[in-house]
PDB file of N, CA, C and O in Angstrom, chain B, residues numbered from 101:
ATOM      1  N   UNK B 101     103.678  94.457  99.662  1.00  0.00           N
ATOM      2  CA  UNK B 101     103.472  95.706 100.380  1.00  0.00           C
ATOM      3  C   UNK B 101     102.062  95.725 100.942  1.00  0.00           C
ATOM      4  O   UNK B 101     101.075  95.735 100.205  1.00  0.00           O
ATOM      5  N   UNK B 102     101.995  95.730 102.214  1.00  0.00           N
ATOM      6  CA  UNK B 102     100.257  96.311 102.783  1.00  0.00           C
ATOM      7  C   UNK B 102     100.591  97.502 103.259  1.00  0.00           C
ATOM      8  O   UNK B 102     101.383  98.031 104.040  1.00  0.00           O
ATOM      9  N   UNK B 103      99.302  97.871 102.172  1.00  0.00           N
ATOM     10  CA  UNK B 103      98.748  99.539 101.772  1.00  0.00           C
ATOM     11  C   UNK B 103      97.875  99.567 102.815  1.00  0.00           C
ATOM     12  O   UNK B 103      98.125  98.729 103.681  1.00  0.00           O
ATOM     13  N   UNK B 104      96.733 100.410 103.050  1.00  0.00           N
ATOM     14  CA  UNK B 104      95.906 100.508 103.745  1.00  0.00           C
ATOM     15  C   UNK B 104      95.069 101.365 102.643  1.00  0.00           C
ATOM     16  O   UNK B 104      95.311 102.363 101.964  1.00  0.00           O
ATOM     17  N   UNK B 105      93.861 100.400 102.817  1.00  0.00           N
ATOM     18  CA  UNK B 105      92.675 101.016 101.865  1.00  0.00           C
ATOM     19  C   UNK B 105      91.612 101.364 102.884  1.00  0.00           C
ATOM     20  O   UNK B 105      91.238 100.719 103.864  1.00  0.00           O
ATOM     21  N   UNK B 106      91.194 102.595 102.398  1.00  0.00           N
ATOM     22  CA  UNK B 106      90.213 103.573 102.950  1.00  0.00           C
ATOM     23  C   UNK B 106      88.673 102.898 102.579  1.00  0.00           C
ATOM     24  O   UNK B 106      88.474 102.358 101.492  1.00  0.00           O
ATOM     25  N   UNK B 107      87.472 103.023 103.782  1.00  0.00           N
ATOM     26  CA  UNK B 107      86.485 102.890 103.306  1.00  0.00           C
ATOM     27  C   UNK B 107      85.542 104.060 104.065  1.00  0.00           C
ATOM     28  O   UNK B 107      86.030 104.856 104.867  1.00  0.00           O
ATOM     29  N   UNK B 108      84.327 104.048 103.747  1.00  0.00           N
ATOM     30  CA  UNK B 108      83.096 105.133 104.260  1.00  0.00           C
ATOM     31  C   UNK B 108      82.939 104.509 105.447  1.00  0.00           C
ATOM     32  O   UNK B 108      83.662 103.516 105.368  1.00  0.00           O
ATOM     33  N   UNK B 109      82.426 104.521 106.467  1.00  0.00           N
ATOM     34  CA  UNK B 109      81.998 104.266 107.774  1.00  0.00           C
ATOM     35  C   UNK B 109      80.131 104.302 107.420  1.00  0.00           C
ATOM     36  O   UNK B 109      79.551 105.260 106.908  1.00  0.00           O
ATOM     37  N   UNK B 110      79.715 103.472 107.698  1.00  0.00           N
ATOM     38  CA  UNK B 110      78.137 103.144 107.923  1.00  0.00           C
ATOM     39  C   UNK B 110      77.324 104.518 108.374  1.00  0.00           C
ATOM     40  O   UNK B 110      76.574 105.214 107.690  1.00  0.00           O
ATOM     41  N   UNK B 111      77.791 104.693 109.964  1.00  0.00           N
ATOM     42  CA  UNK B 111      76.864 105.217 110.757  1.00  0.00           C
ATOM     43  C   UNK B 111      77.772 107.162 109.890  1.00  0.00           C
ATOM     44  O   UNK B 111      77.750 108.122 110.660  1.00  0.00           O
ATOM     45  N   UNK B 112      78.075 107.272 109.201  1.00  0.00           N
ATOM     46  CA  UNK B 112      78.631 108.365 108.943  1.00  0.00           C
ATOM     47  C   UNK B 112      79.323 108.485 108.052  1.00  0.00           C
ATOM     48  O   UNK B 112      80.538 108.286 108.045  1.00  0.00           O
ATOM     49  N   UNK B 113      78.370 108.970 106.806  1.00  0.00           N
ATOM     50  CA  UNK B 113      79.173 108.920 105.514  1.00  0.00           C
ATOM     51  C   UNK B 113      80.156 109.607 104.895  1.00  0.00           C
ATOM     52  O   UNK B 113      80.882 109.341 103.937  1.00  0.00           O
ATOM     53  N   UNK B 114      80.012 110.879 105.874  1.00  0.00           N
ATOM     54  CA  UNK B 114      81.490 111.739 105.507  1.00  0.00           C
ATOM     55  C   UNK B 114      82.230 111.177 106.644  1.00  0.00           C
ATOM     56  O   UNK B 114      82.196 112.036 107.525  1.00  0.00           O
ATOM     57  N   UNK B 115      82.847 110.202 107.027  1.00  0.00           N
ATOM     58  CA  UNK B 115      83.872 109.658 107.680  1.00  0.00           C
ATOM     59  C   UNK B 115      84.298 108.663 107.008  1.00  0.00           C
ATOM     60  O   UNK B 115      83.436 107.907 106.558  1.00  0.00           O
ATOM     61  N   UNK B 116      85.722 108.362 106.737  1.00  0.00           N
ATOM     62  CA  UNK B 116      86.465 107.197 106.516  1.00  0.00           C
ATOM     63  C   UNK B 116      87.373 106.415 107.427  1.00  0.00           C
ATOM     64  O   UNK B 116      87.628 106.916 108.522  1.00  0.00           O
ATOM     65  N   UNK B 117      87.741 105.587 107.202  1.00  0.00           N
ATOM     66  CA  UNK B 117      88.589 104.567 107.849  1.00  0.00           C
ATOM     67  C   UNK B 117      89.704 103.734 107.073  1.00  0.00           C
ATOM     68  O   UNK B 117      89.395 103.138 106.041  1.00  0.00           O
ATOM     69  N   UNK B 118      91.038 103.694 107.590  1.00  0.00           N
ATOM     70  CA  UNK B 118      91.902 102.981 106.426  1.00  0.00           C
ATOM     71  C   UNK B 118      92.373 101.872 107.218  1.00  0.00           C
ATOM     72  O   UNK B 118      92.700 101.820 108.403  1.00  0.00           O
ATOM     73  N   UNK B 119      92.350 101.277 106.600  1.00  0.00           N
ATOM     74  CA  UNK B 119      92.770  99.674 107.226  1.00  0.00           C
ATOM     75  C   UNK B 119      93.594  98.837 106.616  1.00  0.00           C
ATOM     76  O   UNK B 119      93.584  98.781 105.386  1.00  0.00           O
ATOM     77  N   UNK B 120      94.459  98.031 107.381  1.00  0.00           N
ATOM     78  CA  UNK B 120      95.352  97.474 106.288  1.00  0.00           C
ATOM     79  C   UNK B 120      94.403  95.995 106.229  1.00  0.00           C
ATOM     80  O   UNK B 120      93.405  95.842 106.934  1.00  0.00           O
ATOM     81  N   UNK B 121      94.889  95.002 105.299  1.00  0.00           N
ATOM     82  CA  UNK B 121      94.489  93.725 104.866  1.00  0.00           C
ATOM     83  C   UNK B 121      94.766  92.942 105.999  1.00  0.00           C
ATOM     84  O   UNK B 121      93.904  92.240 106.528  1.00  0.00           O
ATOM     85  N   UNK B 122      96.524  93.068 106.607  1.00  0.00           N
ATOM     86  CA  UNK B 122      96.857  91.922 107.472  1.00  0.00           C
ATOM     87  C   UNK B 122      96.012  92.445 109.099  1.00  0.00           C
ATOM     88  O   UNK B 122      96.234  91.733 110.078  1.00  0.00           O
ATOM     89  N   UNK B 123      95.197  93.532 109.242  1.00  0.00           N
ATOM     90  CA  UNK B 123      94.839  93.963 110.542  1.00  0.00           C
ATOM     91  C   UNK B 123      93.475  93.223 110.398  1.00  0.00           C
ATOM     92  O   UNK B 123      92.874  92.992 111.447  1.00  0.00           O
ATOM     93  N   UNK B 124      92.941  92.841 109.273  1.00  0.00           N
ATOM     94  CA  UNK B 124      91.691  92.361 108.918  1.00  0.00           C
ATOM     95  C   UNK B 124      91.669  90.555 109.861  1.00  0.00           C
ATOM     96  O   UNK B 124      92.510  89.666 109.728  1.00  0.00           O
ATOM     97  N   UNK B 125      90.097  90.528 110.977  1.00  0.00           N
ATOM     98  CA  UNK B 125      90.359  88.961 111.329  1.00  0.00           C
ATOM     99  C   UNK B 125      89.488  88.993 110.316  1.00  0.00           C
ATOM    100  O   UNK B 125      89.837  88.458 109.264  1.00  0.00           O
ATOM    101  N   UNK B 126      88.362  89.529 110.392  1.00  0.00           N
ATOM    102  CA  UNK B 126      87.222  88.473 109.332  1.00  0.00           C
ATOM    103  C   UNK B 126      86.217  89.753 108.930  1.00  0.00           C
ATOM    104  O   UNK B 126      86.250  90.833 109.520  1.00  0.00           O
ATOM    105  N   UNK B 127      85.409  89.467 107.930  1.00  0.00           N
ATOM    106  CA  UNK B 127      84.596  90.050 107.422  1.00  0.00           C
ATOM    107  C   UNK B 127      83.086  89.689 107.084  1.00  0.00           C
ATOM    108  O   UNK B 127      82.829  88.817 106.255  1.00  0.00           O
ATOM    109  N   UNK B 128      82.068  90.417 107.781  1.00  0.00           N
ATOM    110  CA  UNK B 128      80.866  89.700 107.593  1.00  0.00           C
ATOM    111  C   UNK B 128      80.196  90.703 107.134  1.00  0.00           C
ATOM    112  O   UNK B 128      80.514  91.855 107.427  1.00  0.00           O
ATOM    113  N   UNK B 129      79.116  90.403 106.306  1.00  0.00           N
ATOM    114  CA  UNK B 129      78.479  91.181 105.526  1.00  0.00           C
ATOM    115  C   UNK B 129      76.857  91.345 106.474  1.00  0.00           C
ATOM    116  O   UNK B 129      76.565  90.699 107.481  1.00  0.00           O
ATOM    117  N   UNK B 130      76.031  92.355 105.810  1.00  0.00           N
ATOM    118  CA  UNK B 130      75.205  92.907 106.967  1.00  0.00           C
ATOM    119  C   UNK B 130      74.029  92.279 105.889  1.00  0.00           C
ATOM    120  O   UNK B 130      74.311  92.310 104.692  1.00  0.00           O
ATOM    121  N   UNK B 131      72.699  91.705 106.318  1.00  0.00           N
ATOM    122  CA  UNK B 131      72.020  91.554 106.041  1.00  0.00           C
ATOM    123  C   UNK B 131      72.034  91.649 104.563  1.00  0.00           C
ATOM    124  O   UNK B 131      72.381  90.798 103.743  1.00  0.00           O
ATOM    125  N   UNK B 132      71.462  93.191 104.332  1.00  0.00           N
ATOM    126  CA  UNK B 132      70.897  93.419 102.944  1.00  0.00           C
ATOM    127  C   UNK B 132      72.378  93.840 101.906  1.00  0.00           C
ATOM    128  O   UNK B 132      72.375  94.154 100.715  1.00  0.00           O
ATOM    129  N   UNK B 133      73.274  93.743 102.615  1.00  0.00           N
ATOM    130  CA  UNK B 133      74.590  93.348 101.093  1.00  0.00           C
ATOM    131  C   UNK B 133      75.545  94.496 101.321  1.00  0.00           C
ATOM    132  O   UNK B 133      76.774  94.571 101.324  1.00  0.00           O
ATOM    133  N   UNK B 134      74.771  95.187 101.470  1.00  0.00           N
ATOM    134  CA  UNK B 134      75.434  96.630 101.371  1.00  0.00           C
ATOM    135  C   UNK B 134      76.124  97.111 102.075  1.00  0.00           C
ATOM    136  O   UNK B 134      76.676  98.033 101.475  1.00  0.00           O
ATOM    137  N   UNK B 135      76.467  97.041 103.092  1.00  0.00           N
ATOM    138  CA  UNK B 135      77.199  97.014 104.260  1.00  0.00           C
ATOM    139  C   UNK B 135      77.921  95.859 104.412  1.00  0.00           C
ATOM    140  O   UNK B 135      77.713  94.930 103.632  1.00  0.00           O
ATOM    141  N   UNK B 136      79.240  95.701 105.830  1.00  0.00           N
ATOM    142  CA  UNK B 136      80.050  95.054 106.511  1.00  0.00           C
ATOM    143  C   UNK B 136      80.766  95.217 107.284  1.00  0.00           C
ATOM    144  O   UNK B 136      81.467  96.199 107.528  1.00  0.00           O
ATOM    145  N   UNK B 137      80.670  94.233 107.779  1.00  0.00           N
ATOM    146  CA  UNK B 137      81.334  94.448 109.332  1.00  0.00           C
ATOM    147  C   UNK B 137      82.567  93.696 109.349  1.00  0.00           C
ATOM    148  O   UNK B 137      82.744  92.520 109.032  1.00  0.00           O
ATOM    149  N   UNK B 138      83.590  94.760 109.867  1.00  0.00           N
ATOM    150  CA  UNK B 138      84.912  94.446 109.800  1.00  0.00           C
ATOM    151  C   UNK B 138      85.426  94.320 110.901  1.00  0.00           C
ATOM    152  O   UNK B 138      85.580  95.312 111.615  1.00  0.00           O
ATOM    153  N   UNK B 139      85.762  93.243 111.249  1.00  0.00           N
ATOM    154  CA  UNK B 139      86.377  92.718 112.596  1.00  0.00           C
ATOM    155  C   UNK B 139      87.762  92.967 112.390  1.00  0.00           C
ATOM    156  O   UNK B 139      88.007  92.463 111.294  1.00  0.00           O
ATOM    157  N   UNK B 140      88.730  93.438 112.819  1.00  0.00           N
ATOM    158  CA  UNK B 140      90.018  93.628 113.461  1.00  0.00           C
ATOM    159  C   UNK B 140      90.419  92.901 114.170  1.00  0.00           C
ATOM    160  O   UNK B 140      89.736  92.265 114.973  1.00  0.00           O
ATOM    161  N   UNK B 141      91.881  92.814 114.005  1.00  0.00           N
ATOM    162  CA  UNK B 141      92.349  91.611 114.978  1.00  0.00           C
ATOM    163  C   UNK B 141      92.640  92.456 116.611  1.00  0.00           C
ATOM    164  O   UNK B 141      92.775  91.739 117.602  1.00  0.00           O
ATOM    165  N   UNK B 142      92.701  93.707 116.728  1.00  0.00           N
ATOM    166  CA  UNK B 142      93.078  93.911 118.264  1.00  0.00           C
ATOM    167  C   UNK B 142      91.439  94.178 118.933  1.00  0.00           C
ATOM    168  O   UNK B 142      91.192  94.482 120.100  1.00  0.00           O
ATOM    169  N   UNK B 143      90.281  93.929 117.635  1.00  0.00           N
ATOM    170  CA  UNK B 143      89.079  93.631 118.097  1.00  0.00           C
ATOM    171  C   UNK B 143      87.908  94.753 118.161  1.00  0.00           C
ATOM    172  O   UNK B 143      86.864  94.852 118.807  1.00  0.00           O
ATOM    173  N   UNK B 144      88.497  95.469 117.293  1.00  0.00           N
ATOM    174  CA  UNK B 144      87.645  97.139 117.056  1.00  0.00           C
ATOM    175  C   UNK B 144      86.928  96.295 115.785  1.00  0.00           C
ATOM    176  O   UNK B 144      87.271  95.297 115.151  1.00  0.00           O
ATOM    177  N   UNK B 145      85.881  97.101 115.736  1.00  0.00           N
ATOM    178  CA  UNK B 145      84.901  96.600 114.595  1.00  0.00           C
ATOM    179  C   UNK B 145      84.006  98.090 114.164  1.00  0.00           C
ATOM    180  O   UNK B 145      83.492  98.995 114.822  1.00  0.00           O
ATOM    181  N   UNK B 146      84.116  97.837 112.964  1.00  0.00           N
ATOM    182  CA  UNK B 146      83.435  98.764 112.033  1.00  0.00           C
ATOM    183  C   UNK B 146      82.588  98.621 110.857  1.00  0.00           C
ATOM    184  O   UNK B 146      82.699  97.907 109.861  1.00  0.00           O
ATOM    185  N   UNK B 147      82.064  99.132 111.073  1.00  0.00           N
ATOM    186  CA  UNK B 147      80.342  99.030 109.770  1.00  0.00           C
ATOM    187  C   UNK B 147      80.865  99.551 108.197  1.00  0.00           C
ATOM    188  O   UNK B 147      80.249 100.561 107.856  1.00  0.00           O
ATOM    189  N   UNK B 148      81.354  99.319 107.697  1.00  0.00           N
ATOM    190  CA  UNK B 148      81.489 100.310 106.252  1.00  0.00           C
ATOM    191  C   UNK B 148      80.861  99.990 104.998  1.00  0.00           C
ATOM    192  O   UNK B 148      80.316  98.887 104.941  1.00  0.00           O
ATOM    193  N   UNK B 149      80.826 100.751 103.956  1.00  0.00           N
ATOM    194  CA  UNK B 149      80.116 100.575 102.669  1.00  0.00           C
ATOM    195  C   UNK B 149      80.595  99.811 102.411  1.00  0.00           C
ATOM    196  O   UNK B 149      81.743  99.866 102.852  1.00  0.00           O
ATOM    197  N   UNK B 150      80.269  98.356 101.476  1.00  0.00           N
ATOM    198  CA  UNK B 150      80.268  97.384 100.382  1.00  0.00           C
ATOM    199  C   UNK B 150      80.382  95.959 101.261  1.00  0.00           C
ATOM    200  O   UNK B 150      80.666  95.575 102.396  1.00  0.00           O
ATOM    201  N   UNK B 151      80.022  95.515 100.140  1.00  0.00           N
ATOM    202  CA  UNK B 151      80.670  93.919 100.354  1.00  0.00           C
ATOM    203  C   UNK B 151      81.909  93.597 100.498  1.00  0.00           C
ATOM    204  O   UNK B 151      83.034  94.094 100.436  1.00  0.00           O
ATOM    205  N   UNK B 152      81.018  91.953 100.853  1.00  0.00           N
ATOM    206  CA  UNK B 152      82.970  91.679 101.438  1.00  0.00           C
ATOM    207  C   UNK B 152      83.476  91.715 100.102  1.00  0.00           C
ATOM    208  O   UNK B 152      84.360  92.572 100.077  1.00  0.00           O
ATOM    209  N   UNK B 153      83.303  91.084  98.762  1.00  0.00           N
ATOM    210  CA  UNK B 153      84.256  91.115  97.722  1.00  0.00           C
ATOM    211  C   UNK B 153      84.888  92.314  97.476  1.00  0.00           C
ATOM    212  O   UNK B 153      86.078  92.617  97.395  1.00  0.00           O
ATOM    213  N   UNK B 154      83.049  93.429  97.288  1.00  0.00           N
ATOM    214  CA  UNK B 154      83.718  94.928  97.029  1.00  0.00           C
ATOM    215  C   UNK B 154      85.169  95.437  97.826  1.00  0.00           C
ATOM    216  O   UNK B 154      86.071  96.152  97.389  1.00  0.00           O
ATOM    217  N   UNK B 155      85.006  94.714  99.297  1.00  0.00           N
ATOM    218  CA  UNK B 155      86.095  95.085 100.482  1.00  0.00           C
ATOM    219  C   UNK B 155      87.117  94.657 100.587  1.00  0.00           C
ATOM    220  O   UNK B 155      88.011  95.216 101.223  1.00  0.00           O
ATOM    221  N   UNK B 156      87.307  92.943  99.652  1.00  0.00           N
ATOM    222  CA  UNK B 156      88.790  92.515  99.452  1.00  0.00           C
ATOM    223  C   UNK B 156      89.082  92.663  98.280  1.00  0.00           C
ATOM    224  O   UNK B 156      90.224  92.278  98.033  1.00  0.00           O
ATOM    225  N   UNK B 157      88.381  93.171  97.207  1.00  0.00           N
ATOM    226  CA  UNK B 157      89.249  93.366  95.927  1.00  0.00           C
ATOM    227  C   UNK B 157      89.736  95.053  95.840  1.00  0.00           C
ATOM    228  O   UNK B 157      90.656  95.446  95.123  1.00  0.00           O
ATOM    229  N   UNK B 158      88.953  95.881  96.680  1.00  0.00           N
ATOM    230  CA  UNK B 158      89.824  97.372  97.381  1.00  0.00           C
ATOM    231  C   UNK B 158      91.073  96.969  97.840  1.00  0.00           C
ATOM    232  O   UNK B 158      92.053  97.560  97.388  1.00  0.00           O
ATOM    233  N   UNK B 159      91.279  95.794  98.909  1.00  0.00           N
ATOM    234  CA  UNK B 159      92.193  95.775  99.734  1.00  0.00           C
ATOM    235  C   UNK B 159      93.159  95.365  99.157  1.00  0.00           C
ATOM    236  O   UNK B 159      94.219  95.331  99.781  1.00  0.00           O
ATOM    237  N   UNK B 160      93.114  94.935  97.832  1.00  0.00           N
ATOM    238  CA  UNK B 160      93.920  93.629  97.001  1.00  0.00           C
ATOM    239  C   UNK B 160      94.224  94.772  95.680  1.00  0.00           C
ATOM    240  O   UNK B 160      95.071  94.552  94.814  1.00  0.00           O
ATOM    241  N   UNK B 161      93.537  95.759  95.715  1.00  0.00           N
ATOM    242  CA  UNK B 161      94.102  97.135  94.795  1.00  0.00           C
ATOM    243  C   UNK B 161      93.245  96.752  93.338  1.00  0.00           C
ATOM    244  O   UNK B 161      93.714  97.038  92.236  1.00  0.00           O
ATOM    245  N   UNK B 162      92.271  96.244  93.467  1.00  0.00           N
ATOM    246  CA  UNK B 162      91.541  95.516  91.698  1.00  0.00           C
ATOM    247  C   UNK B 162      90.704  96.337  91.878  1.00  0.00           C
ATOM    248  O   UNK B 162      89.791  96.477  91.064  1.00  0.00           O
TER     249      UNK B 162
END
C-alpha cells in the first residue's frame, strides 16, 4: 500500500505536504542536515524538515 506521509515545509512551518514514496525521484539533503529537498517525479520540489533517513523511514511507516 502507498500511504502518503505528511511533512513541514521549510520556508513555512505551519504548512505541510503529503507525498507518496512512489512520487519520490530523489532526495537530497540541505547542507546543515536538517532540511531536504524533495524532488518529485512530475518535477515540483520541496524543502521540508528532516533528513533523508528521517524522510524514508516516515515514508516506510518506522
Amino acid at each position: 500500500m502507498n500511504k502518503a506521509a505528511k511533512f513541514k515545509l521549510k520556508e513555512d512551518e505551519n504548512s505541510e505536504i503529503a507525498i507518496n514514496q512512489s512520487d519520490i525521484q530523489e532526495i537530497v539533503p540541505d547542507a546543515d542536515f536538517r532540511f531536504s529537498l524533495i524532488i518529485l517525479n512530475n518535477g515540483d520540489k520541496h524543502f521540508v524538515h528532516g533528513t533523508e533517513q528521517e524522510i524514508r523511514n516516515t515514508l516506510s511507516g518506522h
